[in-house]
N, C-alpha and C positions, 0 to 999 in steps of 0.2 A: 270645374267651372272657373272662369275668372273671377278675381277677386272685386270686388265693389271698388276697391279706390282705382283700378285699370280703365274703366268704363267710364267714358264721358257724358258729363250731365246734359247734353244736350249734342246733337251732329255737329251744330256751328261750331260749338267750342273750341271743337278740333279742326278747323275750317271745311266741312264737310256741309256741302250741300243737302238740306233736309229734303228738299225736292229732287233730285237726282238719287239720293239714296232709294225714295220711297218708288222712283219705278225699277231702278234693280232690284228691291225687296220684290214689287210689282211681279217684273219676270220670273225671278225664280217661284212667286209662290205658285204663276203660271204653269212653268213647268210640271211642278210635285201634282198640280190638277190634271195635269195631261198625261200622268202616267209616270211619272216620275217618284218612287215611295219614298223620299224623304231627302230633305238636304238643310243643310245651317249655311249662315251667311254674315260675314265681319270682315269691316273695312275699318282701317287704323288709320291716326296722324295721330303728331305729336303728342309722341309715347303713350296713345290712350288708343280703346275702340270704340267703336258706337254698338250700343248694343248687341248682341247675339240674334240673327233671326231664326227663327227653326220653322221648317213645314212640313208636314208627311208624318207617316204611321212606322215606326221601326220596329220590329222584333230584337227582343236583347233578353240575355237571360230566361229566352224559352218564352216571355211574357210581350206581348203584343200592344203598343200607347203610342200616345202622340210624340216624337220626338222632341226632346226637352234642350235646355242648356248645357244640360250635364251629360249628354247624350255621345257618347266617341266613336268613331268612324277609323277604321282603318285608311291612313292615307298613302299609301301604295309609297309610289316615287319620291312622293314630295319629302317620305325619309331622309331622302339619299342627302337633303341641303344642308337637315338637321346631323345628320353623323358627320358631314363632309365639313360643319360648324366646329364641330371637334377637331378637326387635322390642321384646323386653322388655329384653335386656341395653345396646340402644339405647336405649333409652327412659333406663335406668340412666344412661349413660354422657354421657345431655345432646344424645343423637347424632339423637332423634324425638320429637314431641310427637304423641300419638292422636287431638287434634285440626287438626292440620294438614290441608291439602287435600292429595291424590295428587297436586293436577296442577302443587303449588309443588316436589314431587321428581322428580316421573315425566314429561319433556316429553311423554309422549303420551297423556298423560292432559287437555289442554290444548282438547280440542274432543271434540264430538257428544256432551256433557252430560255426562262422566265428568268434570269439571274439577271437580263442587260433591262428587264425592266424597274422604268423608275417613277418612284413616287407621283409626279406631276402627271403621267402616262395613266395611270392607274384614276386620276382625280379627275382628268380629263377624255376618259373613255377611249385613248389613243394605246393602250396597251396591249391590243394583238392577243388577247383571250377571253374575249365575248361570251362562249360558251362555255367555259370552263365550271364541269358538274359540282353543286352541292343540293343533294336530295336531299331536303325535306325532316328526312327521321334525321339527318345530321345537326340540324340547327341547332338544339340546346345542351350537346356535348361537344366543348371547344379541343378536346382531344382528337375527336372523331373528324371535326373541319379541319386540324392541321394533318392528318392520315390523307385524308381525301387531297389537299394541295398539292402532296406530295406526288401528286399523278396529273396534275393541271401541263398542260403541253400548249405552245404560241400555235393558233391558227393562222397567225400573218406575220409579220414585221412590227415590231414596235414604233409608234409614231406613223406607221404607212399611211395609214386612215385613222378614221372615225367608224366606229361600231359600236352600237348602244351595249354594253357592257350591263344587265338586267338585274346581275345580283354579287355576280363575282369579284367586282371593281371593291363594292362595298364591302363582301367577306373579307378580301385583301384589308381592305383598308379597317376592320375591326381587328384585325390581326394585329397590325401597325400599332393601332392604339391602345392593346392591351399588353406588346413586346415594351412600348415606351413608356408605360405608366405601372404595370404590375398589376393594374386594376383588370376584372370583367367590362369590355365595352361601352355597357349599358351603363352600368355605375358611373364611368367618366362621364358619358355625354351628361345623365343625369346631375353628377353631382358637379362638373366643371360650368356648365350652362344654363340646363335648363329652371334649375332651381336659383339659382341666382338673376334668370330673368321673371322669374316668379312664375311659373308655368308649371307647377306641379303635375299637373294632368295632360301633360304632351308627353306622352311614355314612348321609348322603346326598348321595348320591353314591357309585355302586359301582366301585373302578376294577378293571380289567379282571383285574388277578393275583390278586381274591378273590371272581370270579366263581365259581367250580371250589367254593367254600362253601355258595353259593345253591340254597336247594332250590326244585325248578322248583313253580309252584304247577299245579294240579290240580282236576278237577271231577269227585266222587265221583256225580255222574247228570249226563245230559245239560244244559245252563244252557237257561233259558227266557229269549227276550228280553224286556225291561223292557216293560212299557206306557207309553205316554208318550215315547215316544222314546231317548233319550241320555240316558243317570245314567252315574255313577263306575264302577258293577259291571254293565254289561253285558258279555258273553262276550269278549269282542276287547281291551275296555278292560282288565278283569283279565289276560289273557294277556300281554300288552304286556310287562309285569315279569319275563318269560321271554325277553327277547330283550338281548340285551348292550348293545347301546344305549342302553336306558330303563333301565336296570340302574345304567349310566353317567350316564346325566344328573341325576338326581337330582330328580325331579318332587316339586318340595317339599310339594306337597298329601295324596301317594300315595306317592312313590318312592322310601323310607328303604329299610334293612335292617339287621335282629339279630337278636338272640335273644331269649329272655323274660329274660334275667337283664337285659340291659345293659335292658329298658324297667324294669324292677322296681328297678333302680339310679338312672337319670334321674328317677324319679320323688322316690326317697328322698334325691338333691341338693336337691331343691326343700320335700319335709314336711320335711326333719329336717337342716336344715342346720349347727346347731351336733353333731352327732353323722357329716356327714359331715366334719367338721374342712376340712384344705386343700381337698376337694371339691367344695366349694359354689362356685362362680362368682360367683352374684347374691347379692345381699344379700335378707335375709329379708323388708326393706320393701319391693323390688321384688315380689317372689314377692306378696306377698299384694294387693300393687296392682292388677297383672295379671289376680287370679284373683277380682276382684270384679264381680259379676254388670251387666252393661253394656247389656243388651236390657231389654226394656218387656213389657208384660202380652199386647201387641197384635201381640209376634213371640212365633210358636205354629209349632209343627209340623204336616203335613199333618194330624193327629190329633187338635188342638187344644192341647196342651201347652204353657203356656211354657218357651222354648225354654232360657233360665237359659246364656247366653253370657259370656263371659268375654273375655278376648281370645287366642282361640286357642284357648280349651280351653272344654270344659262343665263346669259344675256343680253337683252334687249337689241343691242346695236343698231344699228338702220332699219331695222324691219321689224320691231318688235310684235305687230300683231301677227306677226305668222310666227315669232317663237315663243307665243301663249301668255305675252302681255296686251295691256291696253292700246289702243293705237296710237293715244295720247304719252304712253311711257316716253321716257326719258331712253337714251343711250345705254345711259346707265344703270337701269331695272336691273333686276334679278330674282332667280328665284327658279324653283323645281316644279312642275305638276305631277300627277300620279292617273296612274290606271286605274278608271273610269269616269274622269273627267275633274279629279281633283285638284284646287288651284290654291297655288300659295308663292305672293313675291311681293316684294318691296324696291318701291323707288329711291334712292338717295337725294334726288333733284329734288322732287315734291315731298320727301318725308311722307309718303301713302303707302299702305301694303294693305293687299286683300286675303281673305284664306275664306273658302269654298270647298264644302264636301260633301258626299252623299254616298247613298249604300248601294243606289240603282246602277247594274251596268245595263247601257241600253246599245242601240247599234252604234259604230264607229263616226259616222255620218253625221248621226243627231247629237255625238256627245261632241264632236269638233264645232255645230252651229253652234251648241248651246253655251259654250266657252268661248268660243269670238261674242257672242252678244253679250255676257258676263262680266267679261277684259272691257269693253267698248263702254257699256254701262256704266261699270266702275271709273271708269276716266274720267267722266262726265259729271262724277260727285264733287270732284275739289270745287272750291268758292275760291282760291286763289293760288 
């Protein structure tokens, strides 16, 4: 849970519309009525949140109740910003340069043409091994993931494209951070960030006495397998995060877990770091170095869209509500969502970050409206 002094004594305080708030709260409890078994909801400014909302019924720990404040959610993708926060405070720290090659850190990056790729490529999804396998039973023996690298092969050209990189971008890039620090992963992110923004309970890496927290995720209709193969969210791959194990390992692409406050707080270390005082970790020159747009005209989404990458995270640019911000965002937004409609970003202009989560995966259709009205809502909160 967030800590009482995080939490603002009132919406306005933090210039937050208490009427705007209350029909985003409005929608979402909407939803969780219509079918939706449970979701939290925290919108931040100046270095504080307003409240935590919770709605819905979660199963955790085998035991069935109303979703609480303390209640943690697996947040899919939105991982990816929080570990990718790490390569930044390396970068900070003298400890990584975005142009380095992979394979002057990673010996097993060393052969079958993964050697010419480089760090920036890897942070930016532009590294030409999209599918490059790590099953599952590998996650929590870091011997076994470097075994396994050692047979990762380029499916394209590096920088060619854009290709959502689901899980392997981020193995790479846990590798990176445990070859530069000596440390397990998990302990850096935890011990270089997330505990000095005061986040205790935004893990990745879940260990096992705050499993009994986790609410199990869920498929509010039958899941349809993917076309095309293997993506992030097909049936098996989302379940995965219901098992103790993965829970445990911390799949740094996918395998966080909190709440909506603690993403609405991580976010508001990064916009509003002279308002979060001792809070902030990175310096404000990192932050925005990070979060400047790093792909080309010529990396586009299936749909044609420039993709507007950053390192680790997306960015708003011209069209932010088609890349899973407010309409009202700034340029300069940022920030990650997650598989099943999990949201988490922050503005640098407005100093506002949202975090949104839920257990329900429901069809693809209803969880893209239910996130543009979400984003759109949330815009509508500022008072200035």
């Amino acid at each position: 849970m967030i800590a009482a002094e995080f939490i603002a004594e009132s919406p306005a305080q933090i210039g937050i519309d208490p009427g705007g708030l209350q029909r985003l709260r409005d929608y979402v409890r909407g939803q969780v009525a219509s079918g939706l078994p449970s979701a939290q909801l925290a919108v931040g400014r100046r270095g504080k949140i307003a409240a935590v909302a919770c709605y819905g019924e979660v199963t955790r720990g085998g035991r069935s109740g109303p979703a609480e404040p303390d209640t943690l959610y697996c947040i899919y993708s939105s991982t990816k910003a929080i570990v990718g926060a790490a390569a930044w405070a390396l970068i900070e720290d003298g400890l990584l340069d975005i142009d380095e090659r992979v394979s002057a850190i990673v010996p097993q990056f060393l052969t079958n043409g993964t050697e010419r790729v480089t760090v920036r490529q890897v942070l930016t999804h532009t590294a030409g091994f999209p599918y490059a396998p790590m099953h599952p039973d590998l996650w929590e023996d870091r011997a076994k993931r470097q075994e396994r690298m050692d047979y990762w092969r380029l499916t394209w050209e590096p920088d060619s494209r854009f290709e959502y990189h689901a899980t392997s971008a981020h193995w790479t890039l846990a590798e990176i951070i445990s070859q530069r620090t000596g440390e397990d992963f998990r302990d850096y992110v935890r011990e270089r960030l997330l505990l000095p923004m005061g986040l205790p309970d935004l893990w990745v890496g879940l260990p096992d006495e705050q499993h009994h927290r986790a609410a199990d995720v869920v498929y509010t209709e039958p899941p349809v397998e993917p076309e095309g193969g293997w993506t992030e969210t097909n049936p098996d791959t989302v379940l995965h995060f219901n098992l103790p194990s993965q829970r445990r390992a911390g799949c740094p692409g996918a395998g966080g877990f909190a709440g909506a406050g603690e993403l609405a707080l991580f976010y508001q270390r990064l916009v509003s770091p002279a308002e979060s005082a001792d809070h902030a970790p990175l310096k404000p020159e990192t932050v925005e170095y990070a979060t400047q747009v790093l792909t080309t005209d010529h990396h586009r989404t299936p749909e044609g869209l420039p993709v507007n990458r950053a390192l680790a995270v997306v960015v708003a640019g011209d069209r932010p509500a088609d890349r899973g911000f407010a309409p009202t965002a700034s340029e300069r937004a940022f920030g990650h969502g997650g598989a099943g409609g999990q949201i988490a970003w922050g503005d640098p202009e407005s100093g506002f970050s949202l975090g949104f989560v839920t257990n329900g995966f429901v069809p693809p259709e209803a969880q893209e409206a239910r996130s543009r009205e979400i984003n759109r809502l949330a815009g509508e909160c500022l008072l200035d």
